[in-house]
N, C-alpha and C positions, 0 to 999 in steps of 0.2 A: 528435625521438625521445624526448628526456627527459621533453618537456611531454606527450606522451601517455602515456608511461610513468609520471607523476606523477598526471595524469590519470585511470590505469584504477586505481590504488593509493587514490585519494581513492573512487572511486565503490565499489569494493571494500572500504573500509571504512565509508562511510557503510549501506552494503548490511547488511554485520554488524552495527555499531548498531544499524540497524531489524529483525532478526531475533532481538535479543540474550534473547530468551525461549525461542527456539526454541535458539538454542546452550546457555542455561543448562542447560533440562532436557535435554538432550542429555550436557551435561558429567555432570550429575549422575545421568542414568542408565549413562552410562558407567563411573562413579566406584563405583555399587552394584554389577554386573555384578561389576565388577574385586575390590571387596570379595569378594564369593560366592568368586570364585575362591581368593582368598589365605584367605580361611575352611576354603573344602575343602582345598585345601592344608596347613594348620594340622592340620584334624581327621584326614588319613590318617594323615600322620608320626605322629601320636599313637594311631593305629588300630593301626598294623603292631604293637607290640609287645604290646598288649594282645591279639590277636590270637594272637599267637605266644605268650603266657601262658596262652591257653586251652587250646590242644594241648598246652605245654608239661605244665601239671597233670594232661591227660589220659592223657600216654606211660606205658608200663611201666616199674613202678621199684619195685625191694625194698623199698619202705616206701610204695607209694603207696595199701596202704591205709588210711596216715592221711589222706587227703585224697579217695581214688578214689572214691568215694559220687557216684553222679550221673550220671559220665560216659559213663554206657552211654544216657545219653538225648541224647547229643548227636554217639556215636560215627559216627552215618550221615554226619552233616555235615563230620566232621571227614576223615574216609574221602573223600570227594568230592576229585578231581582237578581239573584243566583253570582255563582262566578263562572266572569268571562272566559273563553277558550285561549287557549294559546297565541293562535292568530290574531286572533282579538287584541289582545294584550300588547304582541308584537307589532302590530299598526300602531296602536295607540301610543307606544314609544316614541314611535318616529313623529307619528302627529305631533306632539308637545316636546320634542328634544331636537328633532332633526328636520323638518320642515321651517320653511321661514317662518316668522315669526308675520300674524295677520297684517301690521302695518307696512312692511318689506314681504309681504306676499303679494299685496294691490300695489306696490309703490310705481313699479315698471309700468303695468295697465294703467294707468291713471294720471304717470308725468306729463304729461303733455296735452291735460284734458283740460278744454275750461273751466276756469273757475265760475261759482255761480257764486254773482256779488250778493244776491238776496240771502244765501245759507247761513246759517247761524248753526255751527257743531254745537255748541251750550244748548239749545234749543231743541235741536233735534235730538241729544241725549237726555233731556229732563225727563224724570221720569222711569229711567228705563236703566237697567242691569248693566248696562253699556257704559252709564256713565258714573261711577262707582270707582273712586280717586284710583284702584289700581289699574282698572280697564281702559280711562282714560286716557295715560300717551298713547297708545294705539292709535288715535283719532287727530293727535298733532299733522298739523299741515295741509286737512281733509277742507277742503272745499266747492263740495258741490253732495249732493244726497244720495248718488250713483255711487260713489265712493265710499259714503260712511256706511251705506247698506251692503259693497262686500268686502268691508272690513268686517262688517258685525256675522257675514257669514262665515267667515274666515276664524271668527271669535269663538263663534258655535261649532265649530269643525273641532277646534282646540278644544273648547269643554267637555265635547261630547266621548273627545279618548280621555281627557282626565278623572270623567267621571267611570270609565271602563277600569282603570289603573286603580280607583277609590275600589272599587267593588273588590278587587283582588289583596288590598292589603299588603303586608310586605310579606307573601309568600313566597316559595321557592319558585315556582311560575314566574310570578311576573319579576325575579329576580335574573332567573335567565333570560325572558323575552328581553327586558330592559339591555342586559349585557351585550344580546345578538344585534338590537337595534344597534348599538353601541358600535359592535364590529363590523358592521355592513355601513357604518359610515366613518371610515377612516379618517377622514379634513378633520371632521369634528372634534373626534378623538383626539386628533390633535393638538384644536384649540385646548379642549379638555386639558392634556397634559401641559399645555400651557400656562393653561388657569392656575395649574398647582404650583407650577413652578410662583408665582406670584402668591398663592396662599402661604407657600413654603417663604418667601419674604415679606411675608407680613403686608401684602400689598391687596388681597384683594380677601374675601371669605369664601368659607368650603359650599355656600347657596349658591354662589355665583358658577357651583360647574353644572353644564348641560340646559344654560337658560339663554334661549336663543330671543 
């Protein structure tokens, strides 16, 4: 009994030795997979409150006309009920993770446009959701009014999938959609893994993955 039991143990691992190619990238796709997920993972927990920052600026409040400029273009979405579909979700990923980010979305359209010496960006943001210390760089280098209105589109694109990803919470949904966005864009992923490698030296924090 020992000696066959000794036996099927030798032949089972001489078996694996000669497959050890096929176990590698097995490990190693298993190992990406598992990345994606702890990525999305990463990027809700960080979604939910910016999310909740969005309605937050948008609520009723005795002074929110210093700020309320804006939010009538995003009030449809904010009004939406229920949880998001799948699909839903899985855009909304990509919107806030994997698409430029609005100031390097306008950046190419707009290099080479005049500047309009009359613009004032302080000016044009007073008032408004837009100009709100973290929305703010977005609007660095912006001069002319063409530009800071489709940055602010750009802005609105962004809110409108975070406020989809709010709605979902950190369910099993949008934990996969996040993951899938994740692995339909590999560069990213990359940076991703990058990132860690620098959290892992103490060089950057775990906020910093998936923030384009």
């Amino acid at each position: 009994m020992m000696q066959r039991l000794a036996t099927a143990t030798q032949h089972t691992v001489t078996d694996l030795l000669s497959r050890w190619r096929l176990l590698l990238v097995l490990a190693l796709a298993g190992g990406w997979i598992a990345f994606a997920f702890w990525v999305s993972d990463v990027q809700g927990r960080m979604d939910l409150p910016r999310a909740y920052s969005v309605r937050m600026t948008c609520e009723d409040d005795p002074e929110a006309v210093l700020w309320h400029g804006g939010c009538e273009r995003i009030a449809a979405d904010i009004a939406v009920s229920g949880r998001p579909g799948f699909a839903d979700l899985y855009r909304a990923f990509v919107a806030v993770h994997h698409d430029p980010a609005p100031r390097e979305a306008t950046a190419v359209a707009f290099s080479a446009a005049p500047a309009d010496a009359h613009f004032d960006v302080g000016a044009a943001l007073a008032g408004q959701r837009y100009g709100l210390a973290l929305v703010t760089p977005e609007f660095e280098g912006v001069k002319s009014q063409v530009h800071a209105d489709a940055i602010k589109d750009a802005i609105d694109v962004r809110d409108r999938a975070l406020l989809v990803i709010g709605r979902a919470g950190l369910g099993v949904d949008a934990l996969i959609a996040g993951a899938l966005a994740n692995l339909t864009h590999p560069l990213n992923m990359i940076e991703d893994a990058m990132q860690l490698v620098r959290i892992q030296a103490g060089t950057a924090k775990t906020s910093d993955i998936g923030v384009r």
